[in-house]
C-alpha positions as CSV (number, residue, x, y, z in Angstrom):
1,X,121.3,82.6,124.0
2,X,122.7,80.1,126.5
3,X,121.3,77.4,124.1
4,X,123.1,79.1,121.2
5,X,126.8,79.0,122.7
6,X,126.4,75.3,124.2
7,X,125.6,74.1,121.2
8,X,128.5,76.2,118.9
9,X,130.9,74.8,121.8
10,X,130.1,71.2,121.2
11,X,130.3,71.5,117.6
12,X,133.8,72.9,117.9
13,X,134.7,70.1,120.4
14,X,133.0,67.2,119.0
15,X,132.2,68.1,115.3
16,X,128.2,67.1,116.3
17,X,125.6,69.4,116.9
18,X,123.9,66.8,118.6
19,X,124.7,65.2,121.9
20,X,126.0,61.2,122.1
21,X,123.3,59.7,124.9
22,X,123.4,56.0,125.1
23,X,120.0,55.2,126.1
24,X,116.6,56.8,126.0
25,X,116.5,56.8,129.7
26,X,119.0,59.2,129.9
27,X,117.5,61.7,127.8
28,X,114.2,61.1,130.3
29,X,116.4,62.1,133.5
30,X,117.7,64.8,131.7
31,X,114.8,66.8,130.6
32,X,113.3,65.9,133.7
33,X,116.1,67.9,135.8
34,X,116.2,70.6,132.7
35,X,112.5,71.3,133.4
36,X,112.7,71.1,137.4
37,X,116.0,72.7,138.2
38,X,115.7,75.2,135.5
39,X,112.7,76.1,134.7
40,X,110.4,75.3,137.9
41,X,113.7,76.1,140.4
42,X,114.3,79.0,138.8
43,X,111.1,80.6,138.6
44,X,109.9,80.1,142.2
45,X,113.2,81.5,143.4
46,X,112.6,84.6,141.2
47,X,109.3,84.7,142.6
48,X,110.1,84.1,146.2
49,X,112.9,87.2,145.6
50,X,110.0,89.8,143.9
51,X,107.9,88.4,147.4
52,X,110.6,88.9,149.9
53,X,113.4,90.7,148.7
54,X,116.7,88.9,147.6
55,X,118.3,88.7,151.1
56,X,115.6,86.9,152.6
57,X,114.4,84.9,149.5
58,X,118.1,83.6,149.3
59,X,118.8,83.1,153.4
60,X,116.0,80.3,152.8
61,X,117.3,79.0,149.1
62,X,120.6,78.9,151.1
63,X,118.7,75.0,152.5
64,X,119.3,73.8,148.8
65,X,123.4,72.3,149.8
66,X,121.7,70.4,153.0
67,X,119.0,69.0,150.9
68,X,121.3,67.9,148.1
69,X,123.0,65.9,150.6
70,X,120.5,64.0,151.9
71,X,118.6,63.4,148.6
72,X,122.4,62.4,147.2
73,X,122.2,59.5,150.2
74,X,118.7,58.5,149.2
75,X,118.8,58.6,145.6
76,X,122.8,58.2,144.4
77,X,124.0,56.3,147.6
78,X,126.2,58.8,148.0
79,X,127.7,58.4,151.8
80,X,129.5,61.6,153.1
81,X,132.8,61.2,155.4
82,X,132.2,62.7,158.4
83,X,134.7,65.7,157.6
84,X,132.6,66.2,154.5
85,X,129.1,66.8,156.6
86,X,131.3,68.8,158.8
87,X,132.1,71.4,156.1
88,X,128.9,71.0,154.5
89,X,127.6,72.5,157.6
90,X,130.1,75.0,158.5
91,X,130.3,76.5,154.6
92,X,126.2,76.6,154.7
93,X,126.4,78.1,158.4
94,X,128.8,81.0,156.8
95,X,126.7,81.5,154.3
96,X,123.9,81.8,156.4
97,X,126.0,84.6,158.0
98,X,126.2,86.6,155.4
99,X,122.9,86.3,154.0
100,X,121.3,86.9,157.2
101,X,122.6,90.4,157.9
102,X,120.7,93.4,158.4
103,X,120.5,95.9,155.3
104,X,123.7,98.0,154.3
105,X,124.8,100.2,152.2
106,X,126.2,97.3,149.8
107,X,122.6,95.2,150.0
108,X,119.7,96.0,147.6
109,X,116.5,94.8,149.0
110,X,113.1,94.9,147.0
111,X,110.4,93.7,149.4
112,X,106.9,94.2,147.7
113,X,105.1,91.9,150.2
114,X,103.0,92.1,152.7
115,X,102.9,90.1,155.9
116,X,99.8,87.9,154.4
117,X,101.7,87.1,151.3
118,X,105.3,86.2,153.1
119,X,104.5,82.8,154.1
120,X,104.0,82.1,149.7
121,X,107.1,83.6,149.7
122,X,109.0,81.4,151.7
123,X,106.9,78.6,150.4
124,X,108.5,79.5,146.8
125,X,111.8,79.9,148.4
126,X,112.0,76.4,149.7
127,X,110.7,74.8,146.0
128,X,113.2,76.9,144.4
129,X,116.2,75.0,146.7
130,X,113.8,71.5,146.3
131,X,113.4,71.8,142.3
132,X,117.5,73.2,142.2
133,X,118.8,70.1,144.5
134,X,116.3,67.7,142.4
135,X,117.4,69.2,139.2
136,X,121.1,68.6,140.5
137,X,120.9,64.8,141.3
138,X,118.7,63.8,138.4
139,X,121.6,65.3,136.3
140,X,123.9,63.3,137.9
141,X,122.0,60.3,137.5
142,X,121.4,60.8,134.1
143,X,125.0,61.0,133.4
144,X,125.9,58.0,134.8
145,X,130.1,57.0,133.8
146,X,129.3,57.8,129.9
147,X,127.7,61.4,129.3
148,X,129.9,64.0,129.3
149,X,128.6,67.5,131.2
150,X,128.7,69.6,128.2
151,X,126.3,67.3,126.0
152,X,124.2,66.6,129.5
153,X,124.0,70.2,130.0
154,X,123.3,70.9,126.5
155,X,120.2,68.4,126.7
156,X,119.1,70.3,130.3
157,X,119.0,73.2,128.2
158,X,117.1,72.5,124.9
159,X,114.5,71.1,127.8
160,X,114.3,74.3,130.0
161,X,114.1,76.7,126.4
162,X,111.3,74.0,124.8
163,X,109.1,74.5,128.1
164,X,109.9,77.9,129.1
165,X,108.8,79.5,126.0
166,X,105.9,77.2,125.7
167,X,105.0,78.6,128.9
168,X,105.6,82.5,128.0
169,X,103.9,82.0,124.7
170,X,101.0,80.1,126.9
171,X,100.8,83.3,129.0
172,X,100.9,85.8,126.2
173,X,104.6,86.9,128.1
174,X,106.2,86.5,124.0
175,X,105.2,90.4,123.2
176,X,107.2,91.5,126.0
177,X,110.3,89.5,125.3
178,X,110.4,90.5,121.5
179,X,110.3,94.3,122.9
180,X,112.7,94.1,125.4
181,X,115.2,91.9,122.7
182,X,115.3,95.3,120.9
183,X,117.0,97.1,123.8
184,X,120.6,96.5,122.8
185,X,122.7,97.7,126.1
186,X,120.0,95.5,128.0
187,X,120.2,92.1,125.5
188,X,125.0,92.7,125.6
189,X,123.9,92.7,129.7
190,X,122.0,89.4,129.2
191,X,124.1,88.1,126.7
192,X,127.1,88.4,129.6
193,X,124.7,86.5,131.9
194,X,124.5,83.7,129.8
195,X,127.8,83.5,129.2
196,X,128.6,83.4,132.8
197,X,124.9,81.8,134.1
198,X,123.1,78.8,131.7
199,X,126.4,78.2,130.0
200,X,129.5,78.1,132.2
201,X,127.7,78.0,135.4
202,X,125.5,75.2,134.5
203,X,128.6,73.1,132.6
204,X,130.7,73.5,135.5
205,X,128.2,72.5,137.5
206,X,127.8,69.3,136.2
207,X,132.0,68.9,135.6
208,X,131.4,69.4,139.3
209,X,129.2,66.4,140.4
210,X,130.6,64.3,137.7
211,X,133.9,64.0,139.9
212,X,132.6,64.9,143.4
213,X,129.5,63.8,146.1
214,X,126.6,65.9,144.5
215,X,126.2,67.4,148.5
216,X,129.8,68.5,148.9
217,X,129.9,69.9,145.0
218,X,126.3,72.0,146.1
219,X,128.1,73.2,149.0
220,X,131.0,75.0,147.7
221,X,128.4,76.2,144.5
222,X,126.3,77.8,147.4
223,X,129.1,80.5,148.6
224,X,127.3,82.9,146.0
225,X,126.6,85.5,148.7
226,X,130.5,85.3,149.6
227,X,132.2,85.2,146.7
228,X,129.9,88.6,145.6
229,X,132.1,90.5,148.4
230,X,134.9,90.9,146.6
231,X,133.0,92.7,143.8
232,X,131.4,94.6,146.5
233,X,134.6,95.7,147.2
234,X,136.5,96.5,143.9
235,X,133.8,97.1,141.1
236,X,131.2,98.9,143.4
237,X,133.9,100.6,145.7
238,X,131.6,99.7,148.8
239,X,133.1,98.1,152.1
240,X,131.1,95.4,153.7
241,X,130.6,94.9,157.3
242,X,132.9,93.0,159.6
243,X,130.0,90.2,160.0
244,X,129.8,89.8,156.2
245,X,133.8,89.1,156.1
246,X,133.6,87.0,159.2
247,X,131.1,85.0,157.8
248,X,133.1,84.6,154.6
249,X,136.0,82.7,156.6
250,X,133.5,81.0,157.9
251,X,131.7,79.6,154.7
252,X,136.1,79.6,153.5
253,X,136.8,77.2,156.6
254,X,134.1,74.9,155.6
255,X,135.0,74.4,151.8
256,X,138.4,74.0,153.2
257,X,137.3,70.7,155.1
258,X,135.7,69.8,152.0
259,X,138.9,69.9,150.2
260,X,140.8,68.3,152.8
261,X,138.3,65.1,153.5
């Protein structure tokens, strides 16, 4: 689906249904960070969430700002200001906060694990955050001053749909999906999630380390768990806990040094 609307949108904006890449090397970068931050990231997060519920699962993928950072230095050159590693670490510390609270009423937790199969779990956590932070500076490399983020995107995602069905068809999965593409309510749900997810999430994204340091754009992308409160609050009519708010100024303070730097 995702692959669908990126590519209607750069036909309306461009008139090509193809993306403009200058050079071959390029395209390698990009289906290399299609594959590992979408594909691989995504799945071992997914995994690591059915192994240790979502709370815990994300508390550890919560790493993945830190170690965009550092692999920004390594790989891009990319030197933060000290204000910038200040908020870097104050907006992951908040969102640490929130993530690390004790079950309420507002959390769902699915933990099918048991204490054997935890350590896998965390072990999937942490290559989700490696393969998404990977994924996120190879993009960035591949786009160089030239690519735009739409047409990067748009090759990230023919990359991540050529290997993700090769891998369900590979694993006899394909059955399943064609069944479960015949439940209407559930395919207008994931239809909304595409929208929001693969397309603009991923887009912006990129817009996003096009015109900041990779470490400081991960940062603010991170403050998932906070900026859910508010639809804690107003779609699901559920009040979160005064550590889940305080924790949210927290994580708020931080991107606020990374704005002012």
């Amino acid at each position: 689906m995702a692959l669908i609307i990126i590519a209607t949108t750069l036909a309306f904006t461009t008139g090509r249904l193809f993306p403009h890449v200058d050079s071959s090397g390029q395209i390698y970068w990009l289906v290399a960070s299609g594959i590992v931050g979408l594909v691989l990231g995504d799945t071992f997060l997914f995994r690591s969430f059915i192994i240790l519920g979502p709370r815990l699962g994300s508390l550890i993928f919560a790493s993945w700002p830190i170690m965009t950072a550092v692999m920004s230095w390594f790989f891009l050159t990319e030197i933060l200001s000290p204000t910038a590693i200040a908020g870097i670490a104050i907006a992951s510390a908040g969102i640490v906060w929130v993530t690390n609270e004790r079950k309420t009423e507002w959390q769902t937790e699915m933990v099918s694990a048991d204490e054997g199969s935890k350590k896998l779990g965390v072990i999937y956590a942490l290559l989700g955050a490696i393969g998404q932070s990977s994924g996120l500076v190879m993009a960035k490399y591949a786009m160089g001053e030239t690519l735009e983020p739409l047409e990067a995107s748009y090759v990230r995602m023919i990359a991540a749909c050529i290997a993700i069905w090769i891998y369900g068809g590979l694993a006899g999965h394909l059955p399943a999906v064609v069944s479960a593409m015949r439940k209407g309510k559930a395919m207008m749900y994931a239809l909304g999630g595409s929208i929001s997810g693969p397309f603009l999430g991923i887009w912006m994204s990129l817009v996003a380390v096009k015109h900041a340091e990779t470490g400081v754009a991960a940062a603010i992308m991170a403050s998932v768990p906070v900026v859910i409160i508010p639809v804690t609050i107003f779609v699901y009519r559920q009040k979160p806990s005064g550590r889940a708010m305080a924790g949210a100024i927290v994580t708020a303070a931080g991107i606020a040094l990374l704005f002012m730097r």
